[in-house]
Each structure stands twice: as structure tokens, then as C-alpha cells.
C-alpha positions in Angstrom: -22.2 103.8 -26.9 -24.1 105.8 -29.8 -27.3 104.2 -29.2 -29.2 101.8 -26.7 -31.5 99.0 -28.0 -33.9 96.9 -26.4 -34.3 93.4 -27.5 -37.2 91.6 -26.1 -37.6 87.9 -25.8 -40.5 85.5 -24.6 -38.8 85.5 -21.1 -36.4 88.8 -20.5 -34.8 91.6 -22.1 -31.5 92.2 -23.6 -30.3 95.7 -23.1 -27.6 96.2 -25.6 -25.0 99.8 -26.0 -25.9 100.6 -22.5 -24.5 101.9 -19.5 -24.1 98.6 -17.2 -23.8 100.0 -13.8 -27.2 102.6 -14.3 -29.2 99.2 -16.3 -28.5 97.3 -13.1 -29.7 99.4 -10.9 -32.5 100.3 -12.7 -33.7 96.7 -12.8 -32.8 96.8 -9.1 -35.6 99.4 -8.9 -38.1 97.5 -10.0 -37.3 94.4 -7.4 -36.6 93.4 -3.7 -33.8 91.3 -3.7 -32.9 90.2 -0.2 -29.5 89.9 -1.0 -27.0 90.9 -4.2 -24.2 88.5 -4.9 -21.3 89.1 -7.7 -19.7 85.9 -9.6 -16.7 86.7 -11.9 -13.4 85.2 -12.6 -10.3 86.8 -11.5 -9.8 88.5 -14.4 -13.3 89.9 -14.8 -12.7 90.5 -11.3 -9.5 93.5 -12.0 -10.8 94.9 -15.3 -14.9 94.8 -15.6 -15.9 94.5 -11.4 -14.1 98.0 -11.4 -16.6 99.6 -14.5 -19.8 97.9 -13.2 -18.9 99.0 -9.4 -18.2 102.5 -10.4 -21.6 103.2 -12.0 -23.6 101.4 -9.8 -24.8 102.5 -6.5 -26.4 99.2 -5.8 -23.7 97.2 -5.5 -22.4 98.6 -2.4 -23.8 95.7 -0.4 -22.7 93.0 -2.7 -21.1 90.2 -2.0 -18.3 89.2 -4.6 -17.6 85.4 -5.6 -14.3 85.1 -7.4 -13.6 81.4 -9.1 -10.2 81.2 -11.2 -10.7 81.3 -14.6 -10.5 78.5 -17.2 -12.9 76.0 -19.0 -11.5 73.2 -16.3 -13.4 75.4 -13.1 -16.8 75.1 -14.9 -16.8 71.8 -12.6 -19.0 70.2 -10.4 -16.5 70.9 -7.7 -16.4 74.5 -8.6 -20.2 74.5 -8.2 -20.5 72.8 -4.9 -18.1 75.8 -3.4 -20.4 78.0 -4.7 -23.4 76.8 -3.3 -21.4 76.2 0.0 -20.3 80.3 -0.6 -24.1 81.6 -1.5 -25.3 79.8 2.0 -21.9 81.2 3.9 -23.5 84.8 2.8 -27.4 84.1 3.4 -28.5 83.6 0.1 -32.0 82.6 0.0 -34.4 82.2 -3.5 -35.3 85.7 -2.9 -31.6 86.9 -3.5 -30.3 87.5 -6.8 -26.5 86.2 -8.4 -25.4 88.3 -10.9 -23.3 87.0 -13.9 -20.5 89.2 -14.5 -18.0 87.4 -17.1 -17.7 85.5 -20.2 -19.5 82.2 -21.1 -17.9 80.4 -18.7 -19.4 82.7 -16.1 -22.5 82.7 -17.6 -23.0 78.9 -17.9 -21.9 78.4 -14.4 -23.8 81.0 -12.4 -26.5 80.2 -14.7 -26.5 76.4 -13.4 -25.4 77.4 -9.6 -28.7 80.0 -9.3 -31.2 77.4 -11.3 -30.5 74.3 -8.9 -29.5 76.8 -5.4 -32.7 76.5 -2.9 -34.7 74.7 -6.2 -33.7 78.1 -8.2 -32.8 82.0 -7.0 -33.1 84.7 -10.0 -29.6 85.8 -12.1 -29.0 88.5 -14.1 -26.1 88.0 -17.1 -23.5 90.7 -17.8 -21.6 89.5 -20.5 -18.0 91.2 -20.7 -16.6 89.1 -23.8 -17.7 89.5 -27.0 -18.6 85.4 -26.9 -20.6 86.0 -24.1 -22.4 88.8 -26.3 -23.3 87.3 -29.2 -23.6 83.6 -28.0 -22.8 82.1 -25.0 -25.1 84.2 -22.1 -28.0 84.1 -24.9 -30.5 81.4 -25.1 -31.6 80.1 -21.4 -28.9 77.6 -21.4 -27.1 77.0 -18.1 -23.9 74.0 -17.7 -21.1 72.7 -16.7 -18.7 70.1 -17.6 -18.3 66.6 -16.5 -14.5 65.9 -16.6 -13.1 66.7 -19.9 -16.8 66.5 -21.5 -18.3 69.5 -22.1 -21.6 70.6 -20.7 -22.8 67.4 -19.7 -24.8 68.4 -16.6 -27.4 71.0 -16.8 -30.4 72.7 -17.6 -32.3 75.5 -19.8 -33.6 78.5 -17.8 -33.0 82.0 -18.7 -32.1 84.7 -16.4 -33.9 87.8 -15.9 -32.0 90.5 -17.3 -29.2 90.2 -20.4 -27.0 93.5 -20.1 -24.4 94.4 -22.9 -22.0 97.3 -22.0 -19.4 98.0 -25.2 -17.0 98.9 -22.9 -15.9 95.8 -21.4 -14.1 94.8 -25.2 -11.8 97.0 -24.6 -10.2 94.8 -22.0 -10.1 91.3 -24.2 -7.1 90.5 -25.7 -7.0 89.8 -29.4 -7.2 85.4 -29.0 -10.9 86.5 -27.4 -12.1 88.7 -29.9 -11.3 85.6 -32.7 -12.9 83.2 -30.5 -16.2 85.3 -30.9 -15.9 85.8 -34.6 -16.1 81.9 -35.1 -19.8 82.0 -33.6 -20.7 85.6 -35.3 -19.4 83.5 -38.7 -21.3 80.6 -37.6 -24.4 82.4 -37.3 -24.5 83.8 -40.8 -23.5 80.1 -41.9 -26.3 78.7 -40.8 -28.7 81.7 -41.2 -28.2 84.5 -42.9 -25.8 84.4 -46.1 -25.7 88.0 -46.2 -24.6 88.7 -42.9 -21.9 85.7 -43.9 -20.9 88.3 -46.5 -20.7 91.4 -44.6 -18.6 89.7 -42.1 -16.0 88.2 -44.4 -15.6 92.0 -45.7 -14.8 92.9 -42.1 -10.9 93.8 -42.6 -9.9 94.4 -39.4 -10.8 92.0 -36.0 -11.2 95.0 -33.4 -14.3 95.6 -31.1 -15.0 99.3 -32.8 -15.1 96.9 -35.9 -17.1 94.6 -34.8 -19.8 96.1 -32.4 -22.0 97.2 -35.0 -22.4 93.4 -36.2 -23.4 92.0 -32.6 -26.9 92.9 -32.8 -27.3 90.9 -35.6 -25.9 87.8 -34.4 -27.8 88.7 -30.8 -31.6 88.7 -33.2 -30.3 85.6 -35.3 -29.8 83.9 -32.0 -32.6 85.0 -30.3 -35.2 84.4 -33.3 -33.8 80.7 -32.7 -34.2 80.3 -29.7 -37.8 82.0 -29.3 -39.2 79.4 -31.6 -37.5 76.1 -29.9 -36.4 77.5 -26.4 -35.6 73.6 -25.4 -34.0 72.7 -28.3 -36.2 69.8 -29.9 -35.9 70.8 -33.1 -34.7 74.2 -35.0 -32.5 75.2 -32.1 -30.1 72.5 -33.2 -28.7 74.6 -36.2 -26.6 76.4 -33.4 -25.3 73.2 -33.2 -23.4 73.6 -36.2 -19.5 73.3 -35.8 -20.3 72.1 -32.3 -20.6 67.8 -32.5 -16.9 67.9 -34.0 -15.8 71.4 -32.0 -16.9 70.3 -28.5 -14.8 66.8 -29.1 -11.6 69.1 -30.2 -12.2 71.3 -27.2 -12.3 68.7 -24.4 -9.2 66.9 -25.9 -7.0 69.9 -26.0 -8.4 70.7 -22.4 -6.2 67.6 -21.2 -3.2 69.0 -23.0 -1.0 71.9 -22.1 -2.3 73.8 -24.9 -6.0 74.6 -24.5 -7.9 75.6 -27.2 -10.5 78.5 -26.1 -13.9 77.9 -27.4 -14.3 79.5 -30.8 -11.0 78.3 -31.9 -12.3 74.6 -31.6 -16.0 75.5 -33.2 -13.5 76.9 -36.4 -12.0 73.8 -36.4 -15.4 71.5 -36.4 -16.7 74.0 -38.8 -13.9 73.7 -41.1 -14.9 69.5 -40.7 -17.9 70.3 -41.2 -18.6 71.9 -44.6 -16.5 69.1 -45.8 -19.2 66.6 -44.0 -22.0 69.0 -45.7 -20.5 68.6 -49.4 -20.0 64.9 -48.2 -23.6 63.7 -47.4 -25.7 67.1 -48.0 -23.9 68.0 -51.3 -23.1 71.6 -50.5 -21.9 73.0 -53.7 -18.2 73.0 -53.6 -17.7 76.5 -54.6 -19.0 77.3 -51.1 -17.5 75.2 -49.0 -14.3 76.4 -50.7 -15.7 80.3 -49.2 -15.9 78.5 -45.9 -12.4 76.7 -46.1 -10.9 80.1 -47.1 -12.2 82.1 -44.6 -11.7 80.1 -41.5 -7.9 79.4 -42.4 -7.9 82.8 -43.3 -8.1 83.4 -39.5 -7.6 80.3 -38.0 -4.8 78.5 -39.8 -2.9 78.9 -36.5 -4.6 75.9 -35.0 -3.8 72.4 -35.7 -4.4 69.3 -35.3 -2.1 65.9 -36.1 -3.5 63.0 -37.2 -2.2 61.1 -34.5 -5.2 62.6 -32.6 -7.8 61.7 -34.6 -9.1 58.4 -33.6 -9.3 60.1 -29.9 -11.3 63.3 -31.2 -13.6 61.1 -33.2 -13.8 58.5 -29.9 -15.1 62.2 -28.4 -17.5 63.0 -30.7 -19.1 59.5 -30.0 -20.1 60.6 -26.3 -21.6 63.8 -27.7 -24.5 64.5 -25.3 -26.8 65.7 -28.4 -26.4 61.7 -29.6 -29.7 59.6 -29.5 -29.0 56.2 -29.1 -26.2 54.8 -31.6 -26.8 57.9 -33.6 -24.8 60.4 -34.6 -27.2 63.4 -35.6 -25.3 66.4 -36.6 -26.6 69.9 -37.9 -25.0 70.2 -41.3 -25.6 72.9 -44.0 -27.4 72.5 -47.3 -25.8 75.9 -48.6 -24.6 79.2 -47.0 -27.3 80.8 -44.7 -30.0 77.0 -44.4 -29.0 74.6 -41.9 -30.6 71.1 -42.1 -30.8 69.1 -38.5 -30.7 65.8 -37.5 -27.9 64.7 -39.9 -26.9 61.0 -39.5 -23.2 60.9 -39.8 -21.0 57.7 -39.3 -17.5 57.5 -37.2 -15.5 56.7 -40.6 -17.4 59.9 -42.0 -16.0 62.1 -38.9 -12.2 60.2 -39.4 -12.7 61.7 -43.3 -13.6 64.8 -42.3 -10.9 65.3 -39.5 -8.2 64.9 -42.0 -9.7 67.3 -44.6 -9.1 69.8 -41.7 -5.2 68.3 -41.8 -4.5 67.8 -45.5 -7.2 69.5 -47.5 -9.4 67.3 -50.1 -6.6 65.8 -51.0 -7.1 63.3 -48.5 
């Protein structure tokens, strides 16, 4: 960690290149939680629980709630056993859940605190590089409604944002491209420079990548200070997402799951085509976009066979007002325009563009 940064927003702080276990406790300091409770997965669970534990001296009276991991336990059920689990241990408003995972963690403590006793404090602690430059940022708590993502929820942010390096070490290499999809989107619909610097990123390893997720952390944030409830601006996240989400929830019904990122490269990929289509990106630049994301995502398909159902998801998007489609397309690299109407037949174009190229 060669430096620690502080990165204030409207509501709480994001401690970034610091020393988890001493940040937490040090936060702990300044409160009088009546009780401390853990959530992880069981994987964050054997590697991060271990790191965080080690350095702090607070967490000796913690309780620890383990869910299996998997976008399919972000559930209502999943929820209900952690409420049941919270009053089991004596959780009360005054007590404090502490985040200790990757998005799915995030989203789902997040939501599980906010609506526990009408709302008890959490503190996020993201351990995947998702979770870092996306998914714990922004006050937005969820979980999923069958195979539909994020359909139940609510914004509120947590207290504390804490970003220990350390925890990459322990992703495997599928999670550290999943993340590079939303640090890509970011300079997409942002900033075309930091689109540059990270398509001159060789190699996709965290000592690579670290000194990148500030940026993507202050492009979020910036975003998200201005429209904290997403009415307006904060929709240009959104981008890759209408399309992505759809691609995500089918393959969650199939035996090959699609982690997050992977499906947002996919609907970004659909999407520069729908932004030459009805915004008239130049083409030169979607062809940047096209070449990058198969550059590292050509791995992922999908057949045409599934189209008509992915488009059928994209129809139930909760971000849809009325019979409208509004997407968040981009005018060029680096300005994202909102509020996009975009038609099924559109979205059945675009989803074989990802198949067969403009040639279709």
C-alpha cells in the first residue's frame, strides 16, 4: 500500500490503500455499536475474514454470517435468514453489519441493514476489485427477484467504504476481468482519456490495475454526488446495463453463469452498435469499442437461438417507464446521453451485431 487516500462524499468516506483491520477499528473508536456482526460468503469467509481478523482487535466479539456464494443467494429467501440470524444474535438499530465481500455482499447486507428494525448502520469492505470500483459505491442496496436482477431495493449508503489492496491478491483471474468491464465502462461514458490509458493496460493483474481504481472510484462518485437517487445523470452508469442485466439473469437459469462484468461486456458490445444506430457514434469508435471488448471478452457467446428471450428480458428492465425503453447510449467516447428510447426490433439488431458483426 504506497499511499492512503481519503475520498469524501456527501454522506461517508472512502478510505482507499489502507490497512483494513486498523480503518475498522478506528471508525469503531469513534462509535458505540451495541453489537458487531460479519456478512461474507464462504469464500470471503477462508481468504479475506482471516486478513481483516488479524489486524483488528475489534472484531473479537463479532458475530460472523456466512451465506454461500452466487448471484442466485442475493434472494429474498437469503434475506429473510438473515434477518431471522441478526435477531438470533441481538441485533438492535444500534448494532452495526459489516460488509465483507464482493458486490453481491455489498448489495445484500446493504438491503438486509436498511430494512432490519426500519435500518441499523453498515460499513462496506469491498474484497473484489468489482466491489472497488463499482458495485459497494453509490448508496445502492438490492436484491434479485427470481432470475431478475435487482428488483427489490433501496438507495442508502453505508457509513464507512474501506479498500484494502490486499484482498486482490486472492481473486482469480475470471474476477479481475469482470471488474475491467466497469473500469472500461467508466471511461466510456466519462472520461476518454482514462478509456485510453486503460486500453494501453497490457497485462490484467491487480499490481497492474490498482493504480487505475481511484479513478474509476472519483468518476463514480462525482456521479453519484450530483444525482444520489438516480433521476437523471446517474443513469450514464447505466450504460451496458439494460442489455447486460437481461444477458445476466438468462445465463443465471443455465448451467453456465455469466459473472457480472462479463454480461455488461456483452451489452456494451450491443450497445455501441445501438449508439452508432440511433445516436450516430462515429464508426471509427465504436470499431475501438468492438476491438477492445472482444479483445478480452471474445470468450463469451451468445446463439441466436437466445435472442428473442434476452430481448423478452430487457422488456422487464426495472429502469423502463411505462412502454418505454430508455437506455443510456453514448454520443462519442467519454459523453453519455440518457434517456434513449430504443425499440425491441432495435435490441434483436443489436444482439446479433454481438453474434455476427455488422454484417448482420
Amino acid at each position: 500500500m504506497d499511499k492512503a487516500i481519503t475520498i469524501q462524499t456527501a454522506d461517508y468516506s472512502i478510505l482507499f490503500g489502507v490497512n483494513a483491520g486498523n480503518s475498522l477499528d478506528e471508525y469503531l473508536d469513534t462509535k458505540m455499536y451495541s453489537k458487531l456482526f460479519v456478512l461474507m460468503d464462504e469464500n470471503t469467509y477462508e481468504h479475506c475474514y482471516p486478513i481483516l481478523s488479524f489486524d483488528s482487535e475489534k472484531l473479537l466479539d463479532a458475530e460472523l454470517l456466512v451465506v454461500d456464494s452466487g448471484e442466485e443467494n442475493k434472494s429474498i429467501e437469503i434475506a429473510a435468514h438473515l434477518w431471522e440470524s441478526l435477531t438470533d444474535g441481538g441485533a438492535d438499530r444500534h448494532s452495526l453489519l459489516i460488509n465483507l465481500g464482493g458486490g453481491i455482499i455489498s448489495d445484500l447486507g446493504g438491503f438486509v441493514a436498511s430494512t432490519f428494525k426500519r435500518g441499523m448502520d453498515f460499513v462496506n469492505i469491498p474484497t473484489s476489485l468489482l466491489s472497488m470500483v463499482d458495485a459497494s459505491i453509490g448508496g445502492k442496496t438490492g436484491i434479485n427477484l427470481g432470475h431478475l436482477k435487482n428488483q427489490v431495493g433501496l438507495f442508502l449508503a453505508p457509513k464507512q467504504i474501506i479498500i484494502d489492496e490486499r484482498f486482490l491478491e486472492t481473486l482469480p483471474q475470471e474476477q479481475i476481468l469482470s471488474a475491467f468491464a466497469e473500469m472500461l465502462k467508466h471511461g466510456l461514458i466519462a472520461d476518454e482519456k482514462y478509456w485510453l490509458e486503460l486500453c494501453g493496460i497490457k497485462y490484467l493483474e491487480p499490481k497492474y490495475l490498482i493504480p487505475y481504481i481511484e479513478k474509476s472510484i472519483r468518476i463514480k462518485k462525482q456521479i453519484v454526488d450530483q444525482d444520489p437517487a438516480e433521476k437523471g445523470l446517474r443513469k450514464v452508469l447505466n450504460y451496458g446495463h439494460s442489455i447486460g442485466h437481461a444477458i445476466e439473469s438468462f445465463f443465471m437459469e443455465t448451467e453456465t453463469p455469466l459473472l457480472h462484468g462479463e454480461a455488461i461486456a456483452i451489452g456494451m458490445l450491443a450497445e455501441a452498435y445501438l449508439s452508432v444506430e440511433i445516436l450516430k457514434m462515429p464508426n471509427d469508435q465504436a470499431l475501438k469499442i468492438e476491438q477492445k471488448i472482444r479483445q478480452y471478452f471474445n470468450h463469451l457467446r451468445i446463439k441466436e437461438s437466445q435472442i428473442e428471450m434476452i430481448a423478452t428480458l430487457v422488456l422487464q428492465d426495472k429502469k423502463k417507464e411505462g412502454e418505454l425503453l430508455n437506455f443510456s447510449l453514448l454520443k462519442q467516447i467519454g459523453q453519455c446521453e440518457i434517456n434513449v428510447q430504443v425499440a425491441k426490433n432495435q435490441i434483436l439488431k443489436s444482439l446479433k451485431y454481438v453474434i455476427y458483426g455488422f454484417s448482420n
